[in-house]
ZAMARGU-4260 file (C-alpha; in steps of 0.2 Angstrom, whole numbers, plus 5000, padded with zeros to 4 digits):
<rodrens>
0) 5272/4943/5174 | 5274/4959/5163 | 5268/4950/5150 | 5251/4945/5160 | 5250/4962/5167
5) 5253/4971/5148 | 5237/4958/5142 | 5226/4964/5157 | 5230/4982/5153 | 5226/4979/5136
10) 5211/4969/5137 | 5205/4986/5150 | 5206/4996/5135 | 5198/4986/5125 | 5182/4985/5135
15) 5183/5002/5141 | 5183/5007/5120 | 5171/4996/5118 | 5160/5003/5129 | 5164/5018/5122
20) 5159/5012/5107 | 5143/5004/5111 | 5139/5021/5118 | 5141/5030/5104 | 5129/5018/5092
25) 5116/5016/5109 | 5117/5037/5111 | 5119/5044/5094 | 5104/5036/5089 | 5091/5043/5103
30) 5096/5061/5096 | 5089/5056/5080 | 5073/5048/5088 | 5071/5061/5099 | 5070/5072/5084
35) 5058/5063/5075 | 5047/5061/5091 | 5046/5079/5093 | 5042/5082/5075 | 5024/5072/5078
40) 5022/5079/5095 | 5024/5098/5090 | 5007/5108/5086 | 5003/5108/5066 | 5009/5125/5066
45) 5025/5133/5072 | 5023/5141/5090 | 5032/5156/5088 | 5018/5168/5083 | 5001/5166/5083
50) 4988/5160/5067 | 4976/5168/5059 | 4962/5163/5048 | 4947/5170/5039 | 4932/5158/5038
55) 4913/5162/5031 | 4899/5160/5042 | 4885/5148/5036 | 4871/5157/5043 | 4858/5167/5033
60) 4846/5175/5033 | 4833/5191/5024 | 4833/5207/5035 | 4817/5217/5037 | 4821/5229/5021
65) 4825/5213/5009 | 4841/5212/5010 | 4850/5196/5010 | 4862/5195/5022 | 4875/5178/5021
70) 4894/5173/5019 | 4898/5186/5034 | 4920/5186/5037 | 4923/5177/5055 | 4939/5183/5061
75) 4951/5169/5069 | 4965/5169/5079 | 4973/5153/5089 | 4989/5157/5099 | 4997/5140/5094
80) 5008/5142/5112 | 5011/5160/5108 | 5006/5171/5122 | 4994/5186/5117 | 5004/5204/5123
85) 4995/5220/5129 | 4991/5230/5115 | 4988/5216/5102 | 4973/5219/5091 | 4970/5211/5074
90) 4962/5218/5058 | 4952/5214/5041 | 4960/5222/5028 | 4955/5226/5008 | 4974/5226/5006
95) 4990/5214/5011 | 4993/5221/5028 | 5013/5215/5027 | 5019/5230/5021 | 5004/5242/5026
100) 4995/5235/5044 | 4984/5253/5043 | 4965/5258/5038 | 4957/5240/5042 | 4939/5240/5038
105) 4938/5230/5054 | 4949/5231/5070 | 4945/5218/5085 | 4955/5220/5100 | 4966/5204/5108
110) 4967/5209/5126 | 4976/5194/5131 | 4966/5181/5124 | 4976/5169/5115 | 4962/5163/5106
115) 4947/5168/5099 | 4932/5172/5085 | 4923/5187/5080 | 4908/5188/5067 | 4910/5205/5057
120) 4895/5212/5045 | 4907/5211/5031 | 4899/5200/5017 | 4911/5190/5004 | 4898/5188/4989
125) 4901/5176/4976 | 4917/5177/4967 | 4916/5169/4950 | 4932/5162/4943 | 4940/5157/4926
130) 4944/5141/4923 | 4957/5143/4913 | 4966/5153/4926 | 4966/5140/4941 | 4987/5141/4942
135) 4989/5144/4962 | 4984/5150/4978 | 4977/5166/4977 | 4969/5181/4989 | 4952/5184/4985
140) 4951/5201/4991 | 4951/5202/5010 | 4966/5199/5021 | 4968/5196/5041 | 4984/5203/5051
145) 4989/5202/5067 | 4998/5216/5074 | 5010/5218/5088 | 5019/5236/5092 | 5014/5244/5073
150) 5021/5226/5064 | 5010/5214/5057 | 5017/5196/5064 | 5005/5188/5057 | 4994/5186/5040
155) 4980/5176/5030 | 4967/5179/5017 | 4954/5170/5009 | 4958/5161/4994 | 4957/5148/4984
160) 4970/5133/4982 | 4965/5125/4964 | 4983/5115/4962 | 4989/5114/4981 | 4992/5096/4975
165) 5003/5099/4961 | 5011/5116/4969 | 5019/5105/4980 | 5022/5091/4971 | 5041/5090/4976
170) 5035/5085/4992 | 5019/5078/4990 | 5021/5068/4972 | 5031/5052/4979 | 5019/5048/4993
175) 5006/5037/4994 | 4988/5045/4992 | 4982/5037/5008 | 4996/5047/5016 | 4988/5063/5012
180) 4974/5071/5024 | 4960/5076/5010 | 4947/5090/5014 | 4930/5086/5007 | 4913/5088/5006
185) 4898/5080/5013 | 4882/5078/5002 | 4892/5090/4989 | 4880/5088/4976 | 4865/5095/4989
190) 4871/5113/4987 | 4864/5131/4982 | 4864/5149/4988 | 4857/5154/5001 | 4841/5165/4991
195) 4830/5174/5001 | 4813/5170/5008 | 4810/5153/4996 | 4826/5146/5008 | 4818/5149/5022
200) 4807/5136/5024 | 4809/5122/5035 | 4812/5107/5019 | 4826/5121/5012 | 4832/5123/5029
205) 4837/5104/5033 | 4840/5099/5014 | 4855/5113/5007 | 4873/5107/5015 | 4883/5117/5006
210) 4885/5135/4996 | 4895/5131/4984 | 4894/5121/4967 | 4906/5108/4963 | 4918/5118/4952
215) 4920/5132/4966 | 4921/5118/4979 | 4936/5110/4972 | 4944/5129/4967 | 4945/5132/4985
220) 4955/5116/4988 | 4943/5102/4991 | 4947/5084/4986 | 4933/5073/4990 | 4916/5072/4985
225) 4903/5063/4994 | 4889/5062/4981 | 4871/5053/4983 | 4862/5052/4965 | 4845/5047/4962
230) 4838/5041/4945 | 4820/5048/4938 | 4817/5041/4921 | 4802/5052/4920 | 4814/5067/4918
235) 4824/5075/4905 | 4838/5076/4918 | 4837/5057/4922 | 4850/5057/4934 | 4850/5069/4951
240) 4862/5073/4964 | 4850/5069/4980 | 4850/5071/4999 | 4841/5056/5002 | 4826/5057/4995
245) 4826/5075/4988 | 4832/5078/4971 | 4844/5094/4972 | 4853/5097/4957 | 4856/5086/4942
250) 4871/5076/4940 | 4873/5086/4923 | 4881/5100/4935 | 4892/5089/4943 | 4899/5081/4927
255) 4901/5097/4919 | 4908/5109/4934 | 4922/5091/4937 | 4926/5089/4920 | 4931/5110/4919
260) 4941/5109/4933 | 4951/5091/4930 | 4955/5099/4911 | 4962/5115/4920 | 4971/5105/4934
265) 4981/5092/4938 | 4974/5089/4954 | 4968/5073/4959 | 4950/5070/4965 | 4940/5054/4973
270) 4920/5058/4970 | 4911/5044/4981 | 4896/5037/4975 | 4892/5033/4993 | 4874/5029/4990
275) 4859/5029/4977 | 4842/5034/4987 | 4828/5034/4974 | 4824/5025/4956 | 4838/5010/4958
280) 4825/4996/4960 | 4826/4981/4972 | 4823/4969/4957 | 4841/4965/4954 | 4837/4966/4935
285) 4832/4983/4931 | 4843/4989/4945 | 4861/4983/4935 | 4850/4989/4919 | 4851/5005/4930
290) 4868/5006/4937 | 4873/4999/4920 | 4868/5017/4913 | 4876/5026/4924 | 4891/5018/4923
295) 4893/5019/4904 | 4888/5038/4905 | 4902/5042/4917 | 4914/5030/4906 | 4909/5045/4892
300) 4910/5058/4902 | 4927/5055/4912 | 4935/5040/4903 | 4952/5048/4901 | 4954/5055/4917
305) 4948/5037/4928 | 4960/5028/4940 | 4959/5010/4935 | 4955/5000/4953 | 4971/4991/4952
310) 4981/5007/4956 | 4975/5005/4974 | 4975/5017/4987 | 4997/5014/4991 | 4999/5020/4975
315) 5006/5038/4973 | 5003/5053/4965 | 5017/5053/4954 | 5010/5037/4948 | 4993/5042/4943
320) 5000/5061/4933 | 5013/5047/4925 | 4996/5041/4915 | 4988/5057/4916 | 4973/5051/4924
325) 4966/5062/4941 | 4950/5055/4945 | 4945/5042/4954 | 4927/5035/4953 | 4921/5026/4971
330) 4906/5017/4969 | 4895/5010/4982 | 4886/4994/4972 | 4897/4980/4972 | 4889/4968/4958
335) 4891/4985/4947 | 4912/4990/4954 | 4916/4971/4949 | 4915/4971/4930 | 4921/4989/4930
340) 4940/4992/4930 | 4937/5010/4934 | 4927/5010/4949 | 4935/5009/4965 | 4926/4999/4980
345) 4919/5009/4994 | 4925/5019/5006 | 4920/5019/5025 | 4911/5034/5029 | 4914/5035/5049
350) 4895/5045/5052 | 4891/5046/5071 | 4872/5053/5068 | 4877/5063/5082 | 4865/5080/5087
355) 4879/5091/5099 | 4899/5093/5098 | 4902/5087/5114 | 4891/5068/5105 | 4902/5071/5089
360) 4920/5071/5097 | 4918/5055/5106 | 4914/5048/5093 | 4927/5054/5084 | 4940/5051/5093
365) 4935/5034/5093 | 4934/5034/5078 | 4952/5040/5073 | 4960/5027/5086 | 4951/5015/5075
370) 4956/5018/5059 | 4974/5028/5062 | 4983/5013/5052 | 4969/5008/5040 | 4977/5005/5024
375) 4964/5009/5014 | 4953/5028/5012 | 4943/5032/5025 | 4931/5049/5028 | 4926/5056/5045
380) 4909/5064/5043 | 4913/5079/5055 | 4894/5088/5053 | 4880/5087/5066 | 4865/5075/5061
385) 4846/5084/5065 | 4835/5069/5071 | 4815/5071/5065 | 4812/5078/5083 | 4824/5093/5076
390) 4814/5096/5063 | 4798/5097/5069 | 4802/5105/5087 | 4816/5118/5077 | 4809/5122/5063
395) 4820/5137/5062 | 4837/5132/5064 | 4842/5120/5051 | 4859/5112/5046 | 4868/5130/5042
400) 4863/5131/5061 | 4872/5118/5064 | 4886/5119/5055 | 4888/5136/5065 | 4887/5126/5081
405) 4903/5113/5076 | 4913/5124/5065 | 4924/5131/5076 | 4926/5115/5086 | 4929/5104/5069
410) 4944/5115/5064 | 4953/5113/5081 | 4950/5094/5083 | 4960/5090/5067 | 4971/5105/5067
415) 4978/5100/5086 | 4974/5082/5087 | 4971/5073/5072 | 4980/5080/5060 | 4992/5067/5060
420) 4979/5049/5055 | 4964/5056/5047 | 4960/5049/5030 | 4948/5061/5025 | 4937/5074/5033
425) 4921/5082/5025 | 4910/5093/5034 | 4896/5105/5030 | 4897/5123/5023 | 4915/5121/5024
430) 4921/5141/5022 | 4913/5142/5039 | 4931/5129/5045 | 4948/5129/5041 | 4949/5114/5035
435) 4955/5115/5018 | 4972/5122/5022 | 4974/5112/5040 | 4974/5096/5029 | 4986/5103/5018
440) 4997/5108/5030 | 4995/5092/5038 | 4999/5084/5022 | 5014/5092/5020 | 5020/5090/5038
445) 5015/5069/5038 | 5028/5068/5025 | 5042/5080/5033 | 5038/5069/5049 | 5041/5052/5040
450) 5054/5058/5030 | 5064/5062/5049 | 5058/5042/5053 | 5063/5034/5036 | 5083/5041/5038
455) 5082/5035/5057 | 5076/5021/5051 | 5089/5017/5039 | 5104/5026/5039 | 5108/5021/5058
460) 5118/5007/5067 | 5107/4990/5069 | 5105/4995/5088 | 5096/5010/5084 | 5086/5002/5073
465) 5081/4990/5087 | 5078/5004/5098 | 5067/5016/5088 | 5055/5000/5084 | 5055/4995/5103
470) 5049/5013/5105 | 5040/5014/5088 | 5028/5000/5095 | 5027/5005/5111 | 5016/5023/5105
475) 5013/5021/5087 | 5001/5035/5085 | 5016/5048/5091 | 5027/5036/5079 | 5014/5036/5063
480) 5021/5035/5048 | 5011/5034/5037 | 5003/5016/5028 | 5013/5001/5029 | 5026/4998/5013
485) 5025/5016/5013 | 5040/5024/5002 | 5047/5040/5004 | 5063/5043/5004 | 5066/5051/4988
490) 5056/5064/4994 | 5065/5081/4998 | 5065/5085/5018 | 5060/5103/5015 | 5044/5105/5020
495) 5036/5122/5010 | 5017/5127/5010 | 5020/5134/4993 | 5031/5128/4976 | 5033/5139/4962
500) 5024/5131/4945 | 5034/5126/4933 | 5033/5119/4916 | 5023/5102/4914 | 5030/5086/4917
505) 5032/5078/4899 | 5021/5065/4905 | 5007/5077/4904 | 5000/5077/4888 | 4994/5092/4877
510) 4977/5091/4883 | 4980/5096/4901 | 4990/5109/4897 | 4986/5127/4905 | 4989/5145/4898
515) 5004/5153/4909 | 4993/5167/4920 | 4998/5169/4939 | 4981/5178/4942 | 4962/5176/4943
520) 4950/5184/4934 | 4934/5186/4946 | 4917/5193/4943 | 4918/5203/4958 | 4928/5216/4959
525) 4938/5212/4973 | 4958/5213/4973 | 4967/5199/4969 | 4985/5195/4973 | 4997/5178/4974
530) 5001/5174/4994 | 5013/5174/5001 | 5020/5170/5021 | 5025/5180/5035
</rodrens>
């Protein structure tokens, strides 16, 4: 009896440490899940203080004396959860306003609001930069503070971020480039400066849809190019970067401005040639005789810097500065991309033809639940689409009007909702968003967030395992991490918006090599200074 009652006592224990046990691995786990949950759930942005943001407005226009008045500073604030005190004002600064928040050329008052905008009648110009000198991040002379109690909490500027890629390359290098969110362009090649009375007519008004040529469009940070190229055999320039119809600029700029900026960088850059509107025949001879020339002229143009297809989109960007080759070539003909290593099949451009916001995130949203786990490139086209009616019934406004009208509503969308699954996003006069550094944030903050799921996923007990898939699959889009196959975890966990830059990789080879400067030489002369947070 002893014996018996020794055994029962014994086997009590046993599952009473068992249970225990099967506590532990059930419990332990959810902490870790939990964490990883709240990583994609948090706002892009830490909630503690509020965000400011400089943008440009893409209105124009000549004033009764002449003048040209364009590129006006917005100011931005968004409270990001943090709640606006009384007494908080912001201010637009000549100067970093860490150290020194005083003598702002502009002061705009919160009074309680935790977000907000304000057009001031300060104008950026043009700065002009060296190519040589595209190292990192850099203030282009005006600066945004936000002030509580006499201390700035919060700072910004405008700048350019020509090697955001490879400044965080610690972070970014290992993962796959569908993983990233790329900013971009739409109808990049159909750009000029707003100049006075000849664009003010009603063609010039629907035809410009940005301000900015290709080399300044990717030395403030953007990565892909959504080009449209005609063909005119008549010409000296046969070949033309179009919107639709309408020749803009030739495809001479275009190859000249990426070529400067892929020999200073080691940035990597898709250009889609998403469509060829005029001089590319139906008869299916001359129009391979065509393509066939373009082809070849881009093989001797950017030969050493093309992606071979075969790389795919999985592939990182480790992998493509290991062969020291940054570009990669979309093209939208399928009889001319199959005998063509180098060119890369198209990519879905997701265009809602859409004429008000309200029209445009509808369809966007549907849109993004669509493609969120696409394992190929995909590019929302978040810009407003004037319908013939537009034209003719307002001839005045124009797509830098409506640009104006989506901007502000463009930066939120993907800053608090879809940061985590877009693809790509290119949009119209993009200074006026703030979508260049939202997507890479949001880049940096994918891989921090998968980084949390691949050592829950892998470094916990079979039951947790079991659990975080059951939970995985239940909400995948609060759970996204990132392209299926995806590998990260020799990735560092630190997420950073900035790494220093060091020497080049010995992969890279002399020709990419850049002269060791830290700041830019502009044409303006604006103050210039390396960012740095608050």
């Amino acid at each position: 009896m002893e014996i018996k009652v020794r055994e029962m006592a014994m086997n009590s224990y046993t599952v009473f440490a068992s249970m225990l046990l099967i506590g532990y691995v059930i419990s332990t786990p959810l902490s870790t899940i939990d964490e990883t949950e709240e990583c994609w759930t948090m706002p892009l942005y830490p909630p503690e203080r509020p965000r400011v943001f400089l943008t440009l407005s893409p209105l124009a226009k000549s004033t009764a004396g002449g003048n040209i008045q364009q590129r006006q500073i917005e100011i931005n604030w968004h409270g990001n959860r943090a709640v606006a005190q009384p007494g908080d004002w912001i201010g637009l600064y000549e100067h970093d306003p860490v150290n020194n928040p005083t003598l702002p050329l502009r002061q705009i008052t919160v009074d309680g609001r935790n977000n907000g905008y304000h057009k001031t009648d300060v104008q950026f110009g043009f700065p002009t930069l060296d190519p040589q000198l595209l190292i990192e991040d850099t203030c282009l002379g005006y600066w945004i503070g936000y002030i509580r109690n006499g201390v700035t909490i919060s700072i910004n500027c405008l700048k350019i971020r020509p090697s955001w890629m490879w400044q965080n390359r610690e972070i970014l290098g290992p993962v796959s480039i569908r993983q990233l969110f790329l900013p971009g362009t739409h109808n990049s090649g159909s750009y000029r400066p707003y100049n006075g009375h000849s664009s003010d007519t009603v063609f010039m008004r629907y035809l410009i849809c940005q301000d900015e040529d290709i080399f300044h469009q990717l030395a403030y940070g953007i990565r892909y190019l959504d080009v449209r190229v005609g063909y005119y055999p008549e010409r000296e320039d046969k070949f033309w970067l179009n919107h639709n119809y309408a020749r803009v600029n030739p495809l001479r700029f275009l190859i000249e401005d990426l070529k400067t900026f892929l020999e200073a960088t080691q940035e990597v850059v898709i250009l889609d040639f998403h469509r060829f509107p005029v001089g590319f025949s139906q008869n299916t001879q001359r129009n391979r005789e065509t393509h066939a020339q373009l082809v070849q002229l881009l093989l001797d143009k950017f030969g050493d810097f093309m992606v071979p297809s075969s790389y795919g989109s999985m592939a990182s960007l480790n992998d493509l500065w290991a062969i020291n080759r940054t570009l990669i070539v979309v093209y939208a003909d399928d009889w001319t991309r199959s005998s063509h290593p180098f060119l890369w099949p198209s990519i879905p451009q997701e265009w809602g033809d859409k004429r008000n916001v309200d029209d445009l995130h509808k369809y966007l949203s549907g849109i993004d639940k669509k493609r969120y786990d696409s394992d190929y490139f995909w590019a929302a086209m978040a810009e407003l689409t004037p319908s013939t009616m537009d034209v003719l019934f307002r001839p005045n406004d124009g797509l830098r009007k409506l640009a104006d009208n989506v901007a502000r509503n463009v930066t939120a969308w993907y800053r608090d909702l879809w940061w985590k699954t877009t693809s790509m996003t290119a949009v119209d006069f993009f200074h006026s968003t703030d979508i260049i550094d939202v997507a890479i944030d949001a880049s940096l903050k994918r891989v921090h967030c998968s980084n949390l799921a691949a050592t829950t996923l892998t470094t916990t007990p079979t039951t947790q395992h079991t659990m975080a898939e059951e939970r995985t699959g239940q909400d995948r889009r609060r759970f996204y991490l990132g392209p299926r196959n995806l590998d990260i975890t020799g990735s560092t966990l630190e997420l950073t918006s900035s790494l220093s830059v060091t020497s080049l990789s010995p992969r890279m080879t002399a020709r990419r090599r850049r002269t060791k400067n830290t700041t830019a030489v502009l044409t303006q002369n604006l103050p210039v200074t390396t960012i740095h947070s608050v």
